[in-house]
Backbone bond lengths (Angstrom), bond angles and torsions (degrees), N, CA, C in turn:
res aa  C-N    CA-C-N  psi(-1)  N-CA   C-N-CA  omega(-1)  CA-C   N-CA-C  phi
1 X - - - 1.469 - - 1.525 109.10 -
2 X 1.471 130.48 137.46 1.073 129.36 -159.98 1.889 99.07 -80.29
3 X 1.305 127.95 174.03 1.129 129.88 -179.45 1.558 118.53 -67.02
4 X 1.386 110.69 138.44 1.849 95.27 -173.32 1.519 77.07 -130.31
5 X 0.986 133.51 99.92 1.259 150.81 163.46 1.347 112.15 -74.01
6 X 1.516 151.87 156.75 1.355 149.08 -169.32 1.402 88.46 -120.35
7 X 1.203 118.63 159.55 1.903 136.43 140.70 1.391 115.21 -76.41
8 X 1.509 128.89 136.12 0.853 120.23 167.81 2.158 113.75 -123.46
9 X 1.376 89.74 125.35 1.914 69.77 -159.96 1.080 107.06 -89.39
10 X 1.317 107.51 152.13 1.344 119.20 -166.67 2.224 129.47 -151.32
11 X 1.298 73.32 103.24 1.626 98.92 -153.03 1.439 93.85 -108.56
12 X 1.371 127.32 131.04 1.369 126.09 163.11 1.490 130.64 -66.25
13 X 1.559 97.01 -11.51 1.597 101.94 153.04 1.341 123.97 -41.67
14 X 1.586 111.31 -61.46 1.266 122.26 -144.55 1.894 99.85 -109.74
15 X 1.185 130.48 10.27 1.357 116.27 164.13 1.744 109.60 -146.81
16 X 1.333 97.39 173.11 1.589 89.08 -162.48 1.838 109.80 -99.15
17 X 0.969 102.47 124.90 1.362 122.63 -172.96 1.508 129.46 -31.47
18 X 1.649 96.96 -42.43 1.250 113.79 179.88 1.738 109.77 -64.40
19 X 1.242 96.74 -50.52 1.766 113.27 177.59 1.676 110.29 -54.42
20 X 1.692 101.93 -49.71 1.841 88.84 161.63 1.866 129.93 -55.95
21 X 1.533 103.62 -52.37 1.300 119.09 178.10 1.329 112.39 -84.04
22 X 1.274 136.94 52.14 1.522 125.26 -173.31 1.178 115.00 21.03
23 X 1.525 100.81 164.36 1.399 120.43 -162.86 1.823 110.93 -72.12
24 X 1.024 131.35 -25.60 1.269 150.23 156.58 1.560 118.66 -63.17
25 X 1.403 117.63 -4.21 1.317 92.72 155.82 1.272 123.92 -106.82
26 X 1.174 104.97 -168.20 1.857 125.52 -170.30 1.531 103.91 -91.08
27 X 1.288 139.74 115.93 1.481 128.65 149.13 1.235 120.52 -129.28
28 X 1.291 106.62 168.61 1.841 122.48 -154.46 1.400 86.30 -141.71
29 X 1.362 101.57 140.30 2.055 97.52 175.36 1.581 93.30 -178.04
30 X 1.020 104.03 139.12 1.613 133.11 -179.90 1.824 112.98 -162.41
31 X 1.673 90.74 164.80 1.802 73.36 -173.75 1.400 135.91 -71.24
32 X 1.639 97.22 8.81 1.800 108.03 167.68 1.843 140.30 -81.73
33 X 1.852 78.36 -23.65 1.811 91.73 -159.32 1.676 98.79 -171.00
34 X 1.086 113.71 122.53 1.602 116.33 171.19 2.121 94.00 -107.68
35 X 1.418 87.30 155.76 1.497 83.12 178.54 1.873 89.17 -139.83
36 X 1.373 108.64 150.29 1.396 95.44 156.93 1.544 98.20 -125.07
37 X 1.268 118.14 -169.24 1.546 148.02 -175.51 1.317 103.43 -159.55
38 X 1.510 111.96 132.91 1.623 115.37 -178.99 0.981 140.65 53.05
39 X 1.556 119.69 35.20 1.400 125.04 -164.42 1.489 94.66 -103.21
40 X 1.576 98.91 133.88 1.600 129.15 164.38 1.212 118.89 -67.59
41 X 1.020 158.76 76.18 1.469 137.56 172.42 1.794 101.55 -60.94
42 X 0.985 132.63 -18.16 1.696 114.94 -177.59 1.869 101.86 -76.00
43 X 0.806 117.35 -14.75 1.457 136.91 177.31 1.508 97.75 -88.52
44 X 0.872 140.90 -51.44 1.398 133.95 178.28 1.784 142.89 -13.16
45 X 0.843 152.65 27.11 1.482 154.45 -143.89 1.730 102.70 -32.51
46 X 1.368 104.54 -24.66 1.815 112.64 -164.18 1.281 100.33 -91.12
47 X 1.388 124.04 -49.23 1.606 120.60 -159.38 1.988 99.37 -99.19
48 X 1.645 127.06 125.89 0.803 142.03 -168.48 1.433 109.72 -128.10
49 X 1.310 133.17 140.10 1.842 138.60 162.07 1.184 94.65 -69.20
50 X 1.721 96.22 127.60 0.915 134.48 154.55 1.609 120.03 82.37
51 X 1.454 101.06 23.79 1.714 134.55 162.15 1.792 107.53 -57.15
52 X 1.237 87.25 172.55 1.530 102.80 147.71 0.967 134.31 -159.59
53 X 1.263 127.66 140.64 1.705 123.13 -165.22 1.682 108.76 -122.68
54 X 1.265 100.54 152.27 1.566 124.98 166.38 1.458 107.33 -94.30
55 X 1.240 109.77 87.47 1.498 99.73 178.49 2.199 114.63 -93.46
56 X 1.522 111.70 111.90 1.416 97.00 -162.28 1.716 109.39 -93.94
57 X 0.949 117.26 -22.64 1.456 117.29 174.48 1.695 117.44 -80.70
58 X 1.192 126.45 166.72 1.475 136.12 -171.33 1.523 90.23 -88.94
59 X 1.278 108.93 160.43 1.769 109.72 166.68 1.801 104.11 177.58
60 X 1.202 94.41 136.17 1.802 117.31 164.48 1.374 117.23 -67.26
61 X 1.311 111.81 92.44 2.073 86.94 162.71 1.435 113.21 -105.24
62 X 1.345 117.79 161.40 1.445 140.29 160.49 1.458 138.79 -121.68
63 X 2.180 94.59 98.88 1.556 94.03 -175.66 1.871 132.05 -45.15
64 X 0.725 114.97 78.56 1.552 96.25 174.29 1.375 121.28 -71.44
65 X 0.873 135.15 -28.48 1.662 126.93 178.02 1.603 97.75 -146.34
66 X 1.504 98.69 160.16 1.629 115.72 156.45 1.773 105.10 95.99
67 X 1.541 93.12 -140.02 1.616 107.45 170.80 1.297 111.86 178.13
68 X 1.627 118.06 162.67 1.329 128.33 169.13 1.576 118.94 -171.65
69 X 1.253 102.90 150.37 1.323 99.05 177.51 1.339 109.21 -103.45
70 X 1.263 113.46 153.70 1.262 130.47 -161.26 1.769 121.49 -130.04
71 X 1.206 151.94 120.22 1.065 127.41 158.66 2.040 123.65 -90.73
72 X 0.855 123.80 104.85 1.494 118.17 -179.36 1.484 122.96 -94.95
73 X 0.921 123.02 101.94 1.559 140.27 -159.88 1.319 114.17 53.98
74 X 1.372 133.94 -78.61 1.507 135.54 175.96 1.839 106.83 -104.99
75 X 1.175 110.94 -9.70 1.515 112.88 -135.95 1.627 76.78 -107.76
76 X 1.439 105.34 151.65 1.670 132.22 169.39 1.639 117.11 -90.46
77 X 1.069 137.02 110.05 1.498 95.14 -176.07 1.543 102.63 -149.57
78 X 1.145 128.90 142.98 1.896 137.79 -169.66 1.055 91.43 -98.55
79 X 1.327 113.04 149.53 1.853 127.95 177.54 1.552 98.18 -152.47
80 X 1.444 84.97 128.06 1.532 103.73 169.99 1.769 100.55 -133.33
81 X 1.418 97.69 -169.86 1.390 128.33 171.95 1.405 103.77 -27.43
82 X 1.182 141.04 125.66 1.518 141.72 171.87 1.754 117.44 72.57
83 X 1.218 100.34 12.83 1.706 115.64 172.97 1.499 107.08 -76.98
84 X 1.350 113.19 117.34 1.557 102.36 -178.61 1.944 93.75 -129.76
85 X 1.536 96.79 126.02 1.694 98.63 170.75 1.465 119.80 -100.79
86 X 1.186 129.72 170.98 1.139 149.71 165.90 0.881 126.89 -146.29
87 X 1.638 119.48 99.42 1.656 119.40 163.38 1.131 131.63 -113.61
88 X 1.172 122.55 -174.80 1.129 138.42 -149.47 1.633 110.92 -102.93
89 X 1.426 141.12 156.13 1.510 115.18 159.37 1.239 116.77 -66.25
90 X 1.611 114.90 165.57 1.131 117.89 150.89 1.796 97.44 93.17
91 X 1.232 110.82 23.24 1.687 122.83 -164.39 1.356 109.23 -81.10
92 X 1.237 136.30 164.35 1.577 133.32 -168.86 1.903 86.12 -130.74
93 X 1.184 120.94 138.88 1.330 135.03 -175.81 1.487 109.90 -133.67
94 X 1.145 118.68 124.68 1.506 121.73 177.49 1.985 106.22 -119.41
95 X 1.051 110.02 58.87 1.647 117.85 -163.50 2.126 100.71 -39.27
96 X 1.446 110.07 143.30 1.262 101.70 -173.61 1.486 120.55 -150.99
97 X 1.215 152.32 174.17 1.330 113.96 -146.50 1.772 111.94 -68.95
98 X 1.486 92.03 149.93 1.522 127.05 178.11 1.605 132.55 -109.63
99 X 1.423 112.51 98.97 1.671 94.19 -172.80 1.280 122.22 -48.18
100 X 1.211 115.60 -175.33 1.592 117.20 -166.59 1.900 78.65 -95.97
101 X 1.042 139.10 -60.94 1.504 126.35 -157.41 1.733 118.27 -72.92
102 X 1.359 123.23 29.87 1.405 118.82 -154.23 1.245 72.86 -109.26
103 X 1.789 106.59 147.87 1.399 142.32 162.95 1.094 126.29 -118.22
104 X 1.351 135.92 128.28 0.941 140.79 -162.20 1.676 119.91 -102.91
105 X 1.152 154.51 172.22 1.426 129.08 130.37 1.756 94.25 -157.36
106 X 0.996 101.11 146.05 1.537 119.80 -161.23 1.361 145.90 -104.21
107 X 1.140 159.66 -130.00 1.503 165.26 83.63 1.730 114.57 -134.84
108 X 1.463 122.54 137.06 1.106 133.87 -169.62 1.608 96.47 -133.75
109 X 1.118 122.53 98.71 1.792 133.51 -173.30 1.772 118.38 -83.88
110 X 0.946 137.63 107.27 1.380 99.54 174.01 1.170 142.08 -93.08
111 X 1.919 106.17 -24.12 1.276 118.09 149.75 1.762 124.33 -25.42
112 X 0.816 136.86 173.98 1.343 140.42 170.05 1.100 134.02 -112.46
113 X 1.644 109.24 65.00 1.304 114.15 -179.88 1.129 136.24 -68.42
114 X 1.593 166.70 147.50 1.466 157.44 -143.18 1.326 101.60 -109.78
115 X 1.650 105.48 102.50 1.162 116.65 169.37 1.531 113.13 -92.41
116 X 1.044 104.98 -44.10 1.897 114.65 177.57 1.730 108.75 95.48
117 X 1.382 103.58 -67.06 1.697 103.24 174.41 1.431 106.05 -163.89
118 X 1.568 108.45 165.19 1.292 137.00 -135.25 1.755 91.66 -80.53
119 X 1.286 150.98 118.25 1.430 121.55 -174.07 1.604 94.34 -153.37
120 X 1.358 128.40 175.37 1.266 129.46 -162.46 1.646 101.28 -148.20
121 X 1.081 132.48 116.04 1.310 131.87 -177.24 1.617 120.35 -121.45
122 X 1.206 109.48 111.42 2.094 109.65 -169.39 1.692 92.34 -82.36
123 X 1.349 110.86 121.23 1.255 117.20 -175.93 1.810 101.76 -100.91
124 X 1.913 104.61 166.11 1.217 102.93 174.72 1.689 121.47 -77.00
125 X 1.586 129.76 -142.70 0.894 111.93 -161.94 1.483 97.01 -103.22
126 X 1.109 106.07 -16.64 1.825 126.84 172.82 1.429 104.65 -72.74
127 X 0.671 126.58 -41.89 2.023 127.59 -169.20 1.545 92.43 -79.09
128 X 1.205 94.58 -78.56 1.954 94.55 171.75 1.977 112.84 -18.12
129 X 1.150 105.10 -64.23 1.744 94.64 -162.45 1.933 100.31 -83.21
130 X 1.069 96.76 -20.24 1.973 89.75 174.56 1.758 95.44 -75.87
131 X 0.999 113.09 -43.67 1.680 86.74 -175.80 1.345 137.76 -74.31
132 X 1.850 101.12 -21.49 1.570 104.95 141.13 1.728 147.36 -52.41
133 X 1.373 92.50 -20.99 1.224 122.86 -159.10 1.639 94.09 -77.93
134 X 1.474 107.58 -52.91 1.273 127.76 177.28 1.538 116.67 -60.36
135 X 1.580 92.93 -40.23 1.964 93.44 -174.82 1.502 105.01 -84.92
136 X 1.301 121.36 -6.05 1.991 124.05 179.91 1.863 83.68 -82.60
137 X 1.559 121.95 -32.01 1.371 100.59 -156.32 1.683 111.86 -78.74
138 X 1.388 100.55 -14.03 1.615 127.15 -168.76 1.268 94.16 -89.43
139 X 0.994 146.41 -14.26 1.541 131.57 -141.64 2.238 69.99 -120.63
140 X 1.192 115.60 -75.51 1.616 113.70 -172.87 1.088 116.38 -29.93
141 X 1.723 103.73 -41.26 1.755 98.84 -176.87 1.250 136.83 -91.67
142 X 1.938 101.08 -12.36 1.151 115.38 160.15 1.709 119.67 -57.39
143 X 1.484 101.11 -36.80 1.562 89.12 -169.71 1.837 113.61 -104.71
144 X 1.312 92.86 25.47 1.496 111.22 163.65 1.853 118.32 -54.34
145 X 0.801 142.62 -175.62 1.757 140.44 175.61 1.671 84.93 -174.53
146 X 1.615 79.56 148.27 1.709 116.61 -33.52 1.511 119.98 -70.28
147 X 1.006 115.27 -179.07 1.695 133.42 -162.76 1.143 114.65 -30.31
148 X 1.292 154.90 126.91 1.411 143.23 150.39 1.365 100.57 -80.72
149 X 1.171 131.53 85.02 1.452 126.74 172.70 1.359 111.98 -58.01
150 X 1.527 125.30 -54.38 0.900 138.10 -168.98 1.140 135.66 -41.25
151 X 1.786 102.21 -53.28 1.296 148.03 -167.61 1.492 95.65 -75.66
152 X 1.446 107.31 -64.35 1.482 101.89 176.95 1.656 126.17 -77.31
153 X 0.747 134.25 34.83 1.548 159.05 167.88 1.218 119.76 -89.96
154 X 1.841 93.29 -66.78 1.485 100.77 158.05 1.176 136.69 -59.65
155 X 1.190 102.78 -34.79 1.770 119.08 -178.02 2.188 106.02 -54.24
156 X 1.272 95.81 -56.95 1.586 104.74 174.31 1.656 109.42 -51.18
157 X 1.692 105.81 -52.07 1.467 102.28 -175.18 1.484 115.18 -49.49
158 X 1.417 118.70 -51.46 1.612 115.28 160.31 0.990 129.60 -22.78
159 X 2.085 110.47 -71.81 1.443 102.77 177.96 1.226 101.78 -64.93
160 X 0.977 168.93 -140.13 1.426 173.93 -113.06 1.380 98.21 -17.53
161 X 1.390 127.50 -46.70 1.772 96.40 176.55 1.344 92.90 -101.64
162 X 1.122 172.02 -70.77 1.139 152.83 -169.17 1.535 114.12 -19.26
163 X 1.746 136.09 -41.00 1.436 112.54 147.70 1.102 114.20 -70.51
164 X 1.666 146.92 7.07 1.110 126.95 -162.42 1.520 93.88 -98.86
165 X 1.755 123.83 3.61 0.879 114.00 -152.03 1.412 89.26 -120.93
166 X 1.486 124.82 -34.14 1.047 123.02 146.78 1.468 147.23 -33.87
167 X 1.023 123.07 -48.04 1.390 161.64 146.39 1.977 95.37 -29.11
168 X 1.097 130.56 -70.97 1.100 165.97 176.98 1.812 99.11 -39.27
169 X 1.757 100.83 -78.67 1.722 101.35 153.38 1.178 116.36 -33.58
170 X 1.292 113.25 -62.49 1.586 116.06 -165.72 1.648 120.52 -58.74
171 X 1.419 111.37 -37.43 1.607 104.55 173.25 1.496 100.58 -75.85
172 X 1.148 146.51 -56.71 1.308 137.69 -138.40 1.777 93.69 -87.84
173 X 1.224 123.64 8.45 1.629 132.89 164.35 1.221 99.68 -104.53
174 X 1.118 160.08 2.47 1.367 166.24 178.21 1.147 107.07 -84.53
175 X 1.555 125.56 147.27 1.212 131.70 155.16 1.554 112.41 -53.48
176 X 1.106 131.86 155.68 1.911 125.99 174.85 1.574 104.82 -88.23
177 X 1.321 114.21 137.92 1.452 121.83 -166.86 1.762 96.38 -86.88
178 X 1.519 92.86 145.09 1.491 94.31 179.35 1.214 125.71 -72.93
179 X 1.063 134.14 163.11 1.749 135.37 -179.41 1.431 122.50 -37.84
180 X 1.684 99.45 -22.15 1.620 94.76 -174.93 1.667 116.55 -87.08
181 X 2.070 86.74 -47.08 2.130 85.66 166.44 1.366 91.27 -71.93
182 X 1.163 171.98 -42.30 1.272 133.28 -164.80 1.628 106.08 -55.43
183 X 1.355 109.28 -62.79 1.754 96.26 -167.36 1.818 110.12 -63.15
184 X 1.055 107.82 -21.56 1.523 103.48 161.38 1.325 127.50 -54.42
185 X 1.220 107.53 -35.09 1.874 125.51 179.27 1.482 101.53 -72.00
186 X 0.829 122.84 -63.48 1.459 143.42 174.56 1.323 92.51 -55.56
187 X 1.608 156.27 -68.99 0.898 134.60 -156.55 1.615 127.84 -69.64
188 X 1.120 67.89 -22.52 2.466 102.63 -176.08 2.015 86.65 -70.29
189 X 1.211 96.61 -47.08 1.798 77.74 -159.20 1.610 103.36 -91.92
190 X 1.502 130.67 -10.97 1.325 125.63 142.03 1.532 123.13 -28.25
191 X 1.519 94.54 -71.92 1.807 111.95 -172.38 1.898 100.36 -46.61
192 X 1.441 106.59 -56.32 1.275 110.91 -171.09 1.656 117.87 -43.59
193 X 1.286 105.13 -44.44 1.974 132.49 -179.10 1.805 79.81 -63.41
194 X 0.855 128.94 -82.43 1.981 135.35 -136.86 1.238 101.26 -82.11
195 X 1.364 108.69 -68.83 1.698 111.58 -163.62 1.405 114.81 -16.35
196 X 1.459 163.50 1.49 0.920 173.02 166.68 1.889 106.51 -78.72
197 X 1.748 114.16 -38.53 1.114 114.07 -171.34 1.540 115.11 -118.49
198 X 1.577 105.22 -18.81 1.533 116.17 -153.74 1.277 99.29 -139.42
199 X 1.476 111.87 107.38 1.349 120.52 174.02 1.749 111.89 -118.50
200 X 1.480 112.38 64.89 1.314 90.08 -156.37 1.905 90.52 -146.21
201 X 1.173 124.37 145.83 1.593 118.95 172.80 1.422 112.69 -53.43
202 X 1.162 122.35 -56.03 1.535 117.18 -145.06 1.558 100.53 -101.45
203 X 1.603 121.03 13.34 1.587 122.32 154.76 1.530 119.14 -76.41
204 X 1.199 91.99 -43.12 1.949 98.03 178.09 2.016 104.05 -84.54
205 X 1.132 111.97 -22.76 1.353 118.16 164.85 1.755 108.47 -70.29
206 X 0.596 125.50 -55.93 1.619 136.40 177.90 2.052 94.01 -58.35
207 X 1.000 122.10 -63.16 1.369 137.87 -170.85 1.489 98.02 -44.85
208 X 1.215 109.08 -63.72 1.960 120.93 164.68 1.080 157.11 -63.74
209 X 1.793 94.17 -6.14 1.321 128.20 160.13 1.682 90.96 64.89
210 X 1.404 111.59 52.80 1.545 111.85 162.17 1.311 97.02 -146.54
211 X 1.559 101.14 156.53 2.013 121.50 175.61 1.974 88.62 -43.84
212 X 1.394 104.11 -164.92 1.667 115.93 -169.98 1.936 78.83 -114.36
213 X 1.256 120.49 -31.64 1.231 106.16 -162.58 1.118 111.63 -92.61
214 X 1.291 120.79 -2.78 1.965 135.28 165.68 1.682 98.21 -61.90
215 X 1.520 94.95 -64.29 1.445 112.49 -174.98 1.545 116.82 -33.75
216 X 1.426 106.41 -63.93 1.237 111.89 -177.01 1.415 108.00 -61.10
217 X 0.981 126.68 -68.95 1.346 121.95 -176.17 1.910 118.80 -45.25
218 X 0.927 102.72 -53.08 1.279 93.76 156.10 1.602 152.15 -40.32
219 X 1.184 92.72 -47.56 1.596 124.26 164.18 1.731 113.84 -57.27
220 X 1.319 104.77 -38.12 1.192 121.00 -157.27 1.540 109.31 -80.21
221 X 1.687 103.49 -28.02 1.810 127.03 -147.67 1.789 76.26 -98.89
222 X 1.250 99.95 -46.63 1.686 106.40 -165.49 1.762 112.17 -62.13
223 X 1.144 110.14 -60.42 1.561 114.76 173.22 1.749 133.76 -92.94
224 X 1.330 84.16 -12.53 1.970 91.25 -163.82 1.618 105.21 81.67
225 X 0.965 137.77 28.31 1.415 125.24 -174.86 1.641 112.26 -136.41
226 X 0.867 161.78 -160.67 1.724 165.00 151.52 1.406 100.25 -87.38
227 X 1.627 102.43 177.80 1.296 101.79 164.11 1.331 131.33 -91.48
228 X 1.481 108.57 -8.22 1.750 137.42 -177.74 1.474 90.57 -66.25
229 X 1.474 114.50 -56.35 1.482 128.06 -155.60 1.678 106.98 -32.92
230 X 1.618 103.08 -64.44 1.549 126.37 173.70 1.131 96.99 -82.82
231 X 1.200 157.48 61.35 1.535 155.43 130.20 1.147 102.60 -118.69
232 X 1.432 122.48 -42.76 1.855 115.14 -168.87 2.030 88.48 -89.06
233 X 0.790 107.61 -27.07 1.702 92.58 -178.25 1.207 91.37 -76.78
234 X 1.132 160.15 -143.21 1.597 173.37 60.35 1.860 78.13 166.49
235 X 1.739 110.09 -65.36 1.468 85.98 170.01 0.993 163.24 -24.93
236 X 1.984 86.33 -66.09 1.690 99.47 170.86 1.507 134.90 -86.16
237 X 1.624 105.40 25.17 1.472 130.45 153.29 1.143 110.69 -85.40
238 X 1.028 121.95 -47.99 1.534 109.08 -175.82 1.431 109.17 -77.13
239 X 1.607 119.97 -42.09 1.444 115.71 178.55 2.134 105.55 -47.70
240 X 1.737 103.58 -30.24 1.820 90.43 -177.90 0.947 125.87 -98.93
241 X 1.382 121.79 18.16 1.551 152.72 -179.34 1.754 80.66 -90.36
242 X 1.431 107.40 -83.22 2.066 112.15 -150.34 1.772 90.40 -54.12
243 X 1.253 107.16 -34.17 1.870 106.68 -170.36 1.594 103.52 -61.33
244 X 0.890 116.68 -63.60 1.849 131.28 174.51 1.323 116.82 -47.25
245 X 1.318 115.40 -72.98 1.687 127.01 -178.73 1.458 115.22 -75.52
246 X 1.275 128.41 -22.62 1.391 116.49 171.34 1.521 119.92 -128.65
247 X 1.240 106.66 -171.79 1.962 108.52 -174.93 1.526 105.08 -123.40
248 X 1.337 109.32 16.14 1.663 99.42 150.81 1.213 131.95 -43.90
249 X 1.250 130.13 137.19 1.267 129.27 163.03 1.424 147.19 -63.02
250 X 1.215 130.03 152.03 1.666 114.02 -132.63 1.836 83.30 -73.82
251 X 1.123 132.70 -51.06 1.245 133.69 176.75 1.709 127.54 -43.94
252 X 1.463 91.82 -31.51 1.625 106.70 -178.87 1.760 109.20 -75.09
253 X 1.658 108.50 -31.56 1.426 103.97 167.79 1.307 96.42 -79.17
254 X 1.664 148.15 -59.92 1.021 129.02 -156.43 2.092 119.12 -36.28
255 X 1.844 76.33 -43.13 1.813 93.02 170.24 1.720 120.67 -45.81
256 X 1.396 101.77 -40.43 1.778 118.31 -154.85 1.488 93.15 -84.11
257 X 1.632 128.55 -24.86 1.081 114.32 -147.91 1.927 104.44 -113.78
258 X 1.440 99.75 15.64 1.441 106.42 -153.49 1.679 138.75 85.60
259 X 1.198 117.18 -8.53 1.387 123.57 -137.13 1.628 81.81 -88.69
260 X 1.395 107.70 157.36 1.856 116.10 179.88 1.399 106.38 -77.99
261 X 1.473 114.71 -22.46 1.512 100.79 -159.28 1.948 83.27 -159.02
262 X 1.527 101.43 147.82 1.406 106.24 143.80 1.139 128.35 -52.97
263 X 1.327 138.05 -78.21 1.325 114.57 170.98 1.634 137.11 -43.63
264 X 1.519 109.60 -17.69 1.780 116.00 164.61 1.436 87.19 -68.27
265 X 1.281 142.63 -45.21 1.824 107.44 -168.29 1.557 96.56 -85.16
266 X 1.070 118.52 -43.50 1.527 93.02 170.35 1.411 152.30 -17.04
267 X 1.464 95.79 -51.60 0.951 120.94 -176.29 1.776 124.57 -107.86
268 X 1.164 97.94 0.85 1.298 118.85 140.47 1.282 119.05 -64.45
269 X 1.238 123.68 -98.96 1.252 149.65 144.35 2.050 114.01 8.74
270 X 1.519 101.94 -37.00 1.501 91.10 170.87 1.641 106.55 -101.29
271 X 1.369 127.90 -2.43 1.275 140.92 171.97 1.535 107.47 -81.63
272 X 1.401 130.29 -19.49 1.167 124.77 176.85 1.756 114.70 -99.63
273 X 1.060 110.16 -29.48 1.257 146.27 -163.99 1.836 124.76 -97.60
274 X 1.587 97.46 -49.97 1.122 108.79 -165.38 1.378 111.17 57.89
275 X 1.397 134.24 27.50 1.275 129.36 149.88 1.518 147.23 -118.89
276 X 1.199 159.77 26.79 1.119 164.21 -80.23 1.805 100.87 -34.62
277 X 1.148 134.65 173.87 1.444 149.39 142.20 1.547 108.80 -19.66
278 X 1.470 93.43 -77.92 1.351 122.77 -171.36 1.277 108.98 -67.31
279 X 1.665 140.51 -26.44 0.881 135.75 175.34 2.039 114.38 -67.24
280 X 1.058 94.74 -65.55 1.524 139.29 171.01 1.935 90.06 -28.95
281 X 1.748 109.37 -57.99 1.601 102.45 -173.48 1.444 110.02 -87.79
282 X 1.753 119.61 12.92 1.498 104.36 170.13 1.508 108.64 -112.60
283 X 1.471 108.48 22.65 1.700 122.58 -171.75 1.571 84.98 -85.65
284 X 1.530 107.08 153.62 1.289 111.66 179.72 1.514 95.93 -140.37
């Protein structure tokens, strides 16, 4: 039976911080900005391998110790020591194994600052301690009284382009990816944009200005997978996102998601899943 994995959403609104970040860390939270320091996820009761999360707010993290692999929307990605992410709202999380010694420390924004897209950057040993340096200075002034909202707004907007600038170093120090992960990269962040409307080869082929049978093959050399593979997944994340987080009707996503008919997502949907719709949204 194929994997029927659940969503689990996960908003710093709605659970308590300490219980995400073990009991040993530090958090700051008001309705502008939660920050942690030292958060465990192997300590965690909330975050589990081989979960999945709805993550809806934007947020900075910073590896300090350990490792884990991670999947973030389409993307695979290892984090260690000096791994700093940035995403976006509205993020798809597939949490995956985690050493027992990894530390975390964070930012969770709620304002709407311009992140652009979801990206992960392994910094040097210099980038690493200035951006701590920066998040100890945010964390003092955040819990100043009363609030510097302002101040700390700005303070995030910095770090946030200051890795964006990093990030930036980091590709143009890179070897250049060959033609095939490039159209793979490009194809990954297509699917991510459409999949909601366009489930079809020769749209993202047309989009790439290649035949459908370049595409595929390419795709194929690049990941081991088809091109359906990452088209029907990218879907059926979002189809367990609208199933989980909202009370649309099973037909009203069929509507949202392109599908011709309710029963075509249906029946999709229990072919990927092995579970009905309806089954799938009374899983807890």
């Amino acid at each position: 039976m194929p994997n029927a994995k659940s969503i689990t959403y996960f908003s710093v609104a709605n659970v308590d911080l300490h219980e995400v970040a073990g009991l040993e860390s530090h958090v700051f939270k008001n309705d502008d900005i939660s920050i942690v320091l030292n958060g465990s996820p192997s300590d965690s009761p909330f975050l589990h391998a081989g979960k999945i999360y709805h993550i809806p707010e934007p947020r900075l993290l910073i590896v300090m110790s350990g490792n884990a692999d991670v999947h973030l929307n389409l993307e695979q990605y290892h984090f260690e020591k000096g791994s700093v992410i940035v995403s976006t709202s509205d993020m798809i999380m597939e949490f995956g194994r985690c050493s027992d010694d990894m530390i975390i420390s964070g930012i969770v924004f709620k304002d709407q600052l311009h992140v652009g897209e979801t990206f992960v950057v392994n910094t040097t040993p210099k980038e690493y301690e200035q951006l701590l340096r920066m998040l100890y200075i945010l964390w003092d002034i955040a819990n100043e009284k009363p609030f510097r909202r302002e101040t700390v707004k700005q303070m995030v907007s910095a770090m946030i382009t200051n890795v964006q600038y990093m990030k930036q170093e980091s590709v143009s120090s890179e070897p250049l990816p060959t033609r095939g992960q490039l159209l793979f990269q490009q194809f990954k962040s297509l699917v991510s944009q459409h999949c909601e409307r366009e489930r079809n080869i020769p749209f993202y082929a047309g989009q790439l200005h290649v035949t459908p049978h370049h595409l595929s093959a390419v795709i194929s050399k690049a990941s081991g997978h088809s091109v359906m593979y990452w088209i029907n997944r990218a879907a059926l994340l979002r189809a367990k996102v609208l199933l989980k987080t909202t009370d649309l009707m099973t037909y009203e996503i069929a509507e949202r998601l392109n599908f011709p008919s309710s029963p075509a997502f249906n029946s999709f949907f229990k072919r990927e899943t092995g579970l009905t719709p309806r089954e799938y949204r009374a899983e807890r």
